[in-house]
N, C-alpha and C positions, 0 to 999 in steps of 0.2 A: 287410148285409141278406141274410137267404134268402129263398127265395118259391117255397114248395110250390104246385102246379098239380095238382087233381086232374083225370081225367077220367074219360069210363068206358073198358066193353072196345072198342065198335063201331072198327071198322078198316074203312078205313084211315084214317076222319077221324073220330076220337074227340071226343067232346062233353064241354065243361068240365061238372065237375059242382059245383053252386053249394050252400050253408046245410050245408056237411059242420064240425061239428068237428077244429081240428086240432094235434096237440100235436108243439110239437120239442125235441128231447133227445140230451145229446153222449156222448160213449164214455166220455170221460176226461178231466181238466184242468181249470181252475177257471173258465170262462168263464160269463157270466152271457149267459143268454136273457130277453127283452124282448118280449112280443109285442104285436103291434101291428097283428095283423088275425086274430085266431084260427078265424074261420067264414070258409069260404068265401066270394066274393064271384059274381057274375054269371058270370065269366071263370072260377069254379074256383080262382081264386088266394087263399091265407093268406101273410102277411109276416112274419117278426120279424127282430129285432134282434141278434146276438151281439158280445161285448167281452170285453174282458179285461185284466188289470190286470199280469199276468205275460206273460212272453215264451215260448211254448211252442207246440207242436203240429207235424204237422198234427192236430187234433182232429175227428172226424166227428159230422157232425149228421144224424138220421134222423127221419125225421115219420112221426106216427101217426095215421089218419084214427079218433079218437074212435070217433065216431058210426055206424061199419061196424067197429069195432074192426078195421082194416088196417093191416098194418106196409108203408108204400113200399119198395120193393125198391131207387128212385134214393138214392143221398144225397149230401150236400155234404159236401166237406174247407175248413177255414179255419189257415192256418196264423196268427198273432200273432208278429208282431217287436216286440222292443223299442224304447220311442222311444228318443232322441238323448239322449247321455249330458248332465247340467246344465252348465252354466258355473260352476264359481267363483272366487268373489275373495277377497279378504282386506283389510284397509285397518285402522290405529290412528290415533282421532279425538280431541289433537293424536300427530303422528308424533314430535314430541322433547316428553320428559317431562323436570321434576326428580329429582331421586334421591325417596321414595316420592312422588310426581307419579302422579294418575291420566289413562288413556287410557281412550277407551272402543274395545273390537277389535270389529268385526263381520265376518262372515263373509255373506257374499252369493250366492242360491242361484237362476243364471236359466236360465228352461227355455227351449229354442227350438222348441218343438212345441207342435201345437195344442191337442193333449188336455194333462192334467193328470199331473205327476208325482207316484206316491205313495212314500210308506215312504221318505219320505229321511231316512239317516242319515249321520253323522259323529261323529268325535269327534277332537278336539282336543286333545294331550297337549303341556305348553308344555313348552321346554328346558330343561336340569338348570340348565345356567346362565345367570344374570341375575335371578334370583331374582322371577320374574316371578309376581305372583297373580292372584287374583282380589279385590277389594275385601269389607271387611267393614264393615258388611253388604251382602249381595251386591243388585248393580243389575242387574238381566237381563232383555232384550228378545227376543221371540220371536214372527215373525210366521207362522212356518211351521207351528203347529198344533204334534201331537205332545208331547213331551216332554224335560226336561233333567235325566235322573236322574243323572247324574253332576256335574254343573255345582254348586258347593259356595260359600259365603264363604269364602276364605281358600282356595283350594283351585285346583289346576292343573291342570284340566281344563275344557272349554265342547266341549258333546256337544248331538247334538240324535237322537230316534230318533222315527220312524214319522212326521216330517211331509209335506205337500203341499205342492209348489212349482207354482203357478195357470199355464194356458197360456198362452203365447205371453207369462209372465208372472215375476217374484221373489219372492224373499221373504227374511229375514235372521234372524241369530240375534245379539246382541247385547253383551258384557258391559261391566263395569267393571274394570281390569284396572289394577296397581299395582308398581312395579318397584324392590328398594333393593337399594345395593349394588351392582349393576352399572356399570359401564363402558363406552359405547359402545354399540352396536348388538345389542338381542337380536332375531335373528330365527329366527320361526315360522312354523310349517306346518303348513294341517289335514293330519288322515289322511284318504283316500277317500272321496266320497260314495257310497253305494251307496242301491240304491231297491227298489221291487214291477218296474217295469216299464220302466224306462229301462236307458241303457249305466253304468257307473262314473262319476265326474266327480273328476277329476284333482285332485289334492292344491292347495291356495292358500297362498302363503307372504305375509307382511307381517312389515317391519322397524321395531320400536319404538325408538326412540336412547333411552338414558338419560344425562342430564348427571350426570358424577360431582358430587363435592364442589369446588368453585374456591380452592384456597387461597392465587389472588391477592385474591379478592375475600372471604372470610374473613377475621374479625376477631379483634384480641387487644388489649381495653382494661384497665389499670390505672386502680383509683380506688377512694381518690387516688393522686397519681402521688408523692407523697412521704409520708412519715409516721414519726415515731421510730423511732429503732433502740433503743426497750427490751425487747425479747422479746415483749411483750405488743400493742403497736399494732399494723395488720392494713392492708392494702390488698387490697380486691375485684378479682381479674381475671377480668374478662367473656370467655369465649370464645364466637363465632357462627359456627359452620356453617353456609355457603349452599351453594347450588349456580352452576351455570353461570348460571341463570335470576334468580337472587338470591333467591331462596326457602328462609326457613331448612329445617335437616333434622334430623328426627326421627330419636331412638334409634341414634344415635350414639356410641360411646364415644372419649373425648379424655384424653390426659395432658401435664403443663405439667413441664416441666424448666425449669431454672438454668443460664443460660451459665456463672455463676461464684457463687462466695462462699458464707455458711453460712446462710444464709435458709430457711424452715421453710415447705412448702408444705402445706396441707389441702386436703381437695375430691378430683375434684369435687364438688357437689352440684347438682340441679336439683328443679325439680317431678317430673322424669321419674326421680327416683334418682339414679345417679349416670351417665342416660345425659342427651343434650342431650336439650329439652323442644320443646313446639314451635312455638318460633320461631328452633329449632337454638342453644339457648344448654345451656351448664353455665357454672360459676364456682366458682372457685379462694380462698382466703384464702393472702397471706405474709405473713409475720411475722420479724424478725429481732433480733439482740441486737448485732449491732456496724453499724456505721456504714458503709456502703461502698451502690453503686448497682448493682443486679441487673437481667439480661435474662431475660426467661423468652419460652421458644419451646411455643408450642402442637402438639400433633401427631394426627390424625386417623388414630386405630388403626386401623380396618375398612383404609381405603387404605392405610396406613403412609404417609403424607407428612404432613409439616411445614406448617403455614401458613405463609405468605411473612411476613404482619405480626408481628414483635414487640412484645411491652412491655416499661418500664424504669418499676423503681422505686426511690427515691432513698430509702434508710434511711439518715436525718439524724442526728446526735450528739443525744443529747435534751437539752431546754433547760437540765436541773440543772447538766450539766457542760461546756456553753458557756462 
C-alpha cells in the first residue's frame, strides 16, 4: 500500500490538505496500481494499492495532485521478489501396467505462498525408450487453467503453458498414458516448471514398470491333438500372448517352428492380420503326409523368447492303410 499525504506550505506545522485529486504512476515495470482512496480525505491522505505478477524492481511510484496539477517531489521505491519456487510431483495411477496396459500419469503443481502462481509452464518429453504414449484417443485432465498445445493422442509429450497454481493451493495436469514393448521400469521426468512470478520448480520424475510378455504363463494349444497324416487334414494351434498380469497382448508378432519331422505349417492368422488380436491370440494350421508326432515351439518376436508351453500333434497313419 502507498499513501500520499498532502499538505500545505505553512511551516513548521503544515495543515493536511483534504478533497485534492490524486493520481499515482511508476517509472517502469509492469506492476499494476489499485486505488483505493483517490481524493483526499480529512488527514490529507490518498491510498492505493501496487502488485505485480513479475519479480522486478526497485520500481518508483510518484503522485500527482490532479486538482493543483502538482507533481510531489517525495516518492516511493517498491521492490517485488518472487514467490517461492512450486512443489512438484509425479505419480502413475496403477504404477505396474501390462504390456499396452493403460496408466493414468499426472503431474502435481503446489504452491506454498499465499498469493497465486501464474504462467506455470512445463513440459514433459517421455523417454526414447519404453515406448511409452499417450492413449488414443487421448484422455487429458487439466485443472490448472492455460493450455496443452503440445499434448497429442498417440503422442510423447504432456505440456502445460500459461496456467495458475491457487494459494496456499494445487492443481494437476493429467493423462492417459500406454506402454508396449518395454521391459521393466520406464522412468520419467518433467522438464522445469517455470512461471510470471515465482522461483523455477524442480524437475518430477515417476516410474511406470511394464510387465513384459510371461512365457510361463503363455500358451500353445493344438486342436485336435491328432488328425491323419494325409497332406490334407489340419490341426489348429492356438498361440496366447499374456503378460505378467494375465492379460492378453495386442499386436504382437509370433512364429511356430517344428522340433522335428516334415509337417507343413500356415499362419499365422488372426483378426489382427497376422499380428496377435486382442485377447493376444494368433493361430497356426499343420498339416502333414507322413505318419510321425510333432512338437511345435511358439516364440515371441518383439522379445525373441520362446514360450515355456509346447504342443504335440500326433499325425496318425490314415485309416485306408491301417
Amino acid at each position: 500500500t502507498i499513501t500520499v499525504t498532502l499538505r500545505d506550505g505553512a511551516s513548521p506545522t503544515a495543515n493536511p490538505v483534504a478533497g485534492k485529486v490524486v493520481q499515482l504512476s511508476a517509472d517502469t515495470g509492469e506492476s499494476l496500481i489499485t486505488t483505493l482512496s483517490g481524493t483526499t480525505d480529512a488527514s490529507g491522505v490518498a491510498t492505493f494499492a501496487v502488485s505485480n505478477t513479475f519479480d522486478e524492481g526497485p520500481i518508483v511510484y510518484t503522485a500527482l495532485d490532479v486538482t493543483d496539477n502538482v507533481v510531489l517531489t517525495d516518492t516511493a521505491e517498491v521492490t517485488f521478489t518472487a514467490l517461492s519456487a512450486p512443489i512438484v510431483t509425479k505419480s502413475f495411477s496403477p504404477a505396474t501396467i501390462g504390456d499396452d496396459g493403460i496408466s493414468t500419469m499426472t503431474v502435481t503443481l503446489s504452491n506454498p505462498n499465499t498469493g497465486p502462481i501464474y504462467g506455470a509452464t512445463f513440459r514433459d518429453d517421455y523417454p526414447v525408450i519404453g515406448g511409452l504414449t499417450n492413449t488414443t484417443p487421448l484422455v487429458l485432465s487439466n485443472t490448472c487453467g492455460g493450455a496443452n498445445p503440445l499434448t497429442d493422442e498417440g503422442g510423447t509429450t504432456l505440456d502445460l503453458e500459461g496456467g495458475t497454481i491457487p494459494a496456499s493451493g494445487n492443481c494437476s495436469v493429467s493423462v492417459e498414458v500406454t506402454a508396449s514393448g518395454a521391459v521393466g521400469n520406464i522412468v520419467n521426468s518433467t522438464g522445469v516448471v517455470t512461471s510470471d512470478n515465482a522461483g523455477d520448480g524442480a524437475s518430477a520424475s515417476g516410474t511406470l514398470r511394464n510387465l513384459p510378455i510371461d512365457p510361463g504363463l503363455s500358451t500353445v494349444v493344438a486342436s485336435p491333438a491328432s488328425v491323419e497324416a494325409d497332406g490334407a487334414s489340419t490341426s489348429t494351434i492356438t498361440v496366447t500372448l499374456v503378460d505378467g498380469a494375465g492379460a492378453g497382448v495386442i499386436n504382437r508378432g509370433v512364429t511356430l517352428s517344428a522340433g522335428s519331422g516334415s509337417s507343413v505349417i500356415s499362419g499365422p492368422t488372426s483378426s489382427n492380420g497376422n499380428l496377435t488380436d486382442a485377447n493376444g491370440q494368433v493361430r497356426f494350421t499343420v498339416r502333414n503326409a507322413v505318419a510321425q508326432s510333432v512338437t511345435y515351439t511358439a516364440r515371441d518376436t518383439l522379445a525373441s523368447q520362446n514360450i515355456t508351453q509346447t504342443a504335440t500333434v500326433v499325425f496318425a497313419q490314415p485309416q485306408a492303410f491301417r
